[in-house]
C-alpha positions as CSV (number, residue, x, y, z in Angstrom):
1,X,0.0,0.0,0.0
2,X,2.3,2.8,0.7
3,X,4.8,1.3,-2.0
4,X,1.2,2.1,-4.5
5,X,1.2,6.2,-2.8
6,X,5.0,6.0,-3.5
7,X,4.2,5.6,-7.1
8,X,1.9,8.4,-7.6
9,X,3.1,11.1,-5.6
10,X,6.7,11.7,-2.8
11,X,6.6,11.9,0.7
12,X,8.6,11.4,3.7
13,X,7.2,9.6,6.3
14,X,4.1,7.7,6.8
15,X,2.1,6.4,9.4
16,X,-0.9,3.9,10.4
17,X,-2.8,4.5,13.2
18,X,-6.4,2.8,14.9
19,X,-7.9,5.3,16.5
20,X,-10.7,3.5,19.1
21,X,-12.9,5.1,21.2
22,X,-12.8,2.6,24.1
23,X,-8.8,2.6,24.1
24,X,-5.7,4.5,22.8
25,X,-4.6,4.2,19.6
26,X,-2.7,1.6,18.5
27,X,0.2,2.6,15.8
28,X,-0.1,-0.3,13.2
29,X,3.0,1.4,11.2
30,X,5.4,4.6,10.5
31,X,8.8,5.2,9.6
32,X,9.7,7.5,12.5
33,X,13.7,7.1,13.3
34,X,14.0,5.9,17.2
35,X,14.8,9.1,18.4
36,X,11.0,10.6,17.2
37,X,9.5,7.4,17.7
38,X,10.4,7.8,21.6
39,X,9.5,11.6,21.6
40,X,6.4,11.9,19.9
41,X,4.8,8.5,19.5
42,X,5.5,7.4,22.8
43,X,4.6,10.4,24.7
44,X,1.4,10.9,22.4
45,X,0.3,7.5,23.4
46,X,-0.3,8.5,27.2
47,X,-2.9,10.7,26.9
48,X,-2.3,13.9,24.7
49,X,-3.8,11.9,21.2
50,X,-7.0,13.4,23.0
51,X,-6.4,16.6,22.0
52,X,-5.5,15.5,18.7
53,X,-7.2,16.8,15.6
54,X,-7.0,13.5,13.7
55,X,-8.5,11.4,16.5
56,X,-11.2,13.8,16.7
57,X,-12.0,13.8,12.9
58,X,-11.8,9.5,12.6
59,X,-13.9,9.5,15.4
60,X,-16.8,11.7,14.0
61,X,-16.7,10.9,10.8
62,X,-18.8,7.7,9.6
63,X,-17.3,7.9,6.2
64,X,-14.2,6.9,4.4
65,X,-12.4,10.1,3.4
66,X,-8.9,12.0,2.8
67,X,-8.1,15.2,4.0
68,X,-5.5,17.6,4.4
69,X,-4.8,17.9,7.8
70,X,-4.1,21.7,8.1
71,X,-7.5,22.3,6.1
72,X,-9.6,20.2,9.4
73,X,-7.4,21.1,12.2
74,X,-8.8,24.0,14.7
75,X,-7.8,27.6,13.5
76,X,-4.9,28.6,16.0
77,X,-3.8,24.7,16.1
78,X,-0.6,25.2,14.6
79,X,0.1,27.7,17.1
80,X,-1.4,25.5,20.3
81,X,1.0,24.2,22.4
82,X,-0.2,20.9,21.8
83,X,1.4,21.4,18.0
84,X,4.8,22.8,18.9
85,X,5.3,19.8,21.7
86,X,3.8,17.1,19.5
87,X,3.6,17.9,15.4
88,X,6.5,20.8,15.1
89,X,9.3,18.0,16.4
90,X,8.3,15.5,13.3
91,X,9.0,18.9,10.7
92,X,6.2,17.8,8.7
93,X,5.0,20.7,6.3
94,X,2.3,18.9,4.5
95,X,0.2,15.6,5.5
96,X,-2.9,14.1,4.0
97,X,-4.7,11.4,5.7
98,X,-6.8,8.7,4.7
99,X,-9.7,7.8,6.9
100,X,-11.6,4.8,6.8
101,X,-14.0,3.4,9.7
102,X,-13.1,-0.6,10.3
103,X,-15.8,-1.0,13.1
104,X,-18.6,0.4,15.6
105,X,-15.3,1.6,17.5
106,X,-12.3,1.8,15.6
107,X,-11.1,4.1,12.6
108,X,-7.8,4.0,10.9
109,X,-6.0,7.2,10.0
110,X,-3.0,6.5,7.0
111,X,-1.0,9.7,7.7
112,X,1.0,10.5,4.6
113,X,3.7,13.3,5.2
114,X,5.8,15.7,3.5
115,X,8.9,17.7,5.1
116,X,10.3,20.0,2.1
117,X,7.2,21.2,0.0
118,X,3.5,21.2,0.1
119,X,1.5,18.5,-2.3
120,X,0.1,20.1,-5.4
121,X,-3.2,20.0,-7.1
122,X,-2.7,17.6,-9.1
123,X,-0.7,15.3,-6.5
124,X,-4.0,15.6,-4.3
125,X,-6.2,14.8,-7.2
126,X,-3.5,11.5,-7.5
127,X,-4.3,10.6,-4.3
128,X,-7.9,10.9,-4.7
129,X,-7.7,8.6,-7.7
130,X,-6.3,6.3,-5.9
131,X,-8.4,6.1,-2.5
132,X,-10.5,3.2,-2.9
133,X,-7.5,1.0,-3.3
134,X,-5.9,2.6,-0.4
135,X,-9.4,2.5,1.9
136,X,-9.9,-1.1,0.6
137,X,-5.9,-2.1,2.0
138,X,-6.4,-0.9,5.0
139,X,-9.2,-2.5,5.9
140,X,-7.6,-5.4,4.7
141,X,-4.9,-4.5,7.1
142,X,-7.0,-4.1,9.7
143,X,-8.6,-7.6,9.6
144,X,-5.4,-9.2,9.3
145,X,-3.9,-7.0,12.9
146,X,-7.2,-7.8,14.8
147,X,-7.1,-11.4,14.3
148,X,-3.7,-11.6,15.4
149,X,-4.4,-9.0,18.0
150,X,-7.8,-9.8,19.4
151,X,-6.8,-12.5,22.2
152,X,-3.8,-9.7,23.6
153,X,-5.8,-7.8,26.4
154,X,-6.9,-4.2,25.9
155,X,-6.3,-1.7,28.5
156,X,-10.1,0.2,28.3
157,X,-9.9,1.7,31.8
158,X,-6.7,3.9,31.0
159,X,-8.6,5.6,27.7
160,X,-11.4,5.9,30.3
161,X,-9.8,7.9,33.4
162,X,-7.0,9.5,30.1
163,X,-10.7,11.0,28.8
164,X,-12.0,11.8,32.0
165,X,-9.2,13.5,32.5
166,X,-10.1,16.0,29.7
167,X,-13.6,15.9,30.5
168,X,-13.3,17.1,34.0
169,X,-10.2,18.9,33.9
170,X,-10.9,22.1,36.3
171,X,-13.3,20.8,37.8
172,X,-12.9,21.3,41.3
173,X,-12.5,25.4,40.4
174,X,-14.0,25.9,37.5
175,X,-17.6,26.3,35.5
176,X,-19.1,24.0,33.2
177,X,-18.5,26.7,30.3
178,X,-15.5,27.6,31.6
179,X,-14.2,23.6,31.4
180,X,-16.2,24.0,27.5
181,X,-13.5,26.6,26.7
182,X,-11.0,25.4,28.6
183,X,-11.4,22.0,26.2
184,X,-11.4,23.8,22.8
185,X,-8.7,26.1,23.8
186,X,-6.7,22.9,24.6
187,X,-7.4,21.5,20.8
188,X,-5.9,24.9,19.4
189,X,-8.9,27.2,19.0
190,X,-9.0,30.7,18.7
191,X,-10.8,33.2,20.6
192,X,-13.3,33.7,17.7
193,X,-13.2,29.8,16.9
194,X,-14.3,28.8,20.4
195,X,-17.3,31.6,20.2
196,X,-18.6,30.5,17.1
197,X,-18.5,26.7,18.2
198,X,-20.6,27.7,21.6
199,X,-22.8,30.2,19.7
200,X,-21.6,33.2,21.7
201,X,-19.7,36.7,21.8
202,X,-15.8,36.4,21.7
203,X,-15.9,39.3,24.3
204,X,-17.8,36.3,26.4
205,X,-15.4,34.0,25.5
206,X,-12.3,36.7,26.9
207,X,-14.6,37.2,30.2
208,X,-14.6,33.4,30.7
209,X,-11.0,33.3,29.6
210,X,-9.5,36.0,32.2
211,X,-11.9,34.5,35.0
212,X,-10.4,30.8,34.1
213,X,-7.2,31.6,33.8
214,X,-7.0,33.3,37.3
215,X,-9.2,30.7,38.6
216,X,-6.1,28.2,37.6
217,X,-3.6,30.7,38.4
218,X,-1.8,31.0,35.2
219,X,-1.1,33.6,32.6
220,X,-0.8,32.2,29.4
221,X,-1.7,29.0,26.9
222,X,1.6,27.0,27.6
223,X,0.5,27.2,31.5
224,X,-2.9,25.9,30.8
225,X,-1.3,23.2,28.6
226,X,1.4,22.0,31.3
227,X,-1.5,22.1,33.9
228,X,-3.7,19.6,31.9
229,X,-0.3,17.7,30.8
230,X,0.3,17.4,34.4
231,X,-3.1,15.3,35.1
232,X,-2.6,12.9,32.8
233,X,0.5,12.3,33.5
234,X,-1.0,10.7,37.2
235,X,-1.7,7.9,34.9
């Protein structure tokens, strides 16, 4: 399969992942060198794939479909801190994904990655052209994994306190909009972004902002970020 992408357009770097919604992810492939496989995939594993862009599209989206990440990804992402801890340190410029749902509860995400220079037009039309094969090999992948995989235990209870982690982070100080907010500021939206996703003023989003930030006792994004890294690293 990526032998076939390799043949209609360059990249450098790919990567298979089963997003579930009972259970981390599970990386089924990628061609990250030890050193980023250790930084990012490891450390992404733990808990901060909820704030994750990708998980959130395969997870909501019933369809099989590719997409250019920057196009779905929050507003401010690529300046969250979530980005410049997890997606800056792989340096990849350009990445289109393939999504295809496998089950009730699982949906693979075939990240294809470009360092050097965006993909063109016509190398995204390529791609298109060539989707159904790709969808169809990764389910094919898929069935072949989860038979091998299936009698290998699945830890469920750690993707359940991880997300009620994020659920319920600022809880004990702050309001249920506030924790709203607090949520989508997390995933890398802006000001306006989180307003128009609750249906209200950004100057009410910059009240709730300033009240939940001195609520938390922190000043800035990269606070609020190592506050919420902080609980889920309990686990």
């Amino acid at each position: 399969m990526i032998e076939a992408i390799g043949q209609v357009v360059t990249h450098e770097g790919t990567c298979l992942l089963a997003f579930h919604r009972d259970a981390p992810p599970d990386v089924l492939h990628h061609t990250l060198e030890p050193e980023g496989e250790k930084h990012y995939l490891d450390r992404y594993l733990a808990g901060p794939y909820l704030l994750d862009p990708l998980y959130e599209i395969a997870m909501t989206r019933p369809d099989s479909v590719i997409c250019r990440f920057r196009e779905e990804s929050p507003d401010r992402f690529r300046s969250s801190e979530y980005y410049r801890q997890y997606c800056d340190r792989t340096h990849l410029l350009d990445e289109m994904d393939f999504l295809v749902e496998v089950s009730e509860s699982t949906a693979l995400a075939l990240v294809v990655g470009r360092r050097t220079r965006m993909f063109s037009k016509a190398e995204l039309q390529r791609l298109k052209l060539i989707s159904g094969v790709v969808f169809a090999a990764m389910q094919n992948i898929w069935r072949r994994w989860s038979e091998r995989e299936d009698s290998a235990p699945r830890d469920h209870s750690l993707h359940h306190r991880l997300t009620q982690t994020f659920e319920h982070f600022g809880a004990e100080t702050l309001t249920q909009r506030e924790r709203q907010i607090t949520q989508l500021l997390l995933r890398g939206h802006s000001t306006k972004s989180v307003a128009r996703q609750l249906e209200i003023a950004p100057g009410t989003v910059m009240v709730h902002k300033r009240n939940l930030f001195g609520k938390l006792g922190i000043t800035s994004q990269y606070q609020l970020f190592s506050l919420f890294i902080e609980g889920l690293s309990r686990f």
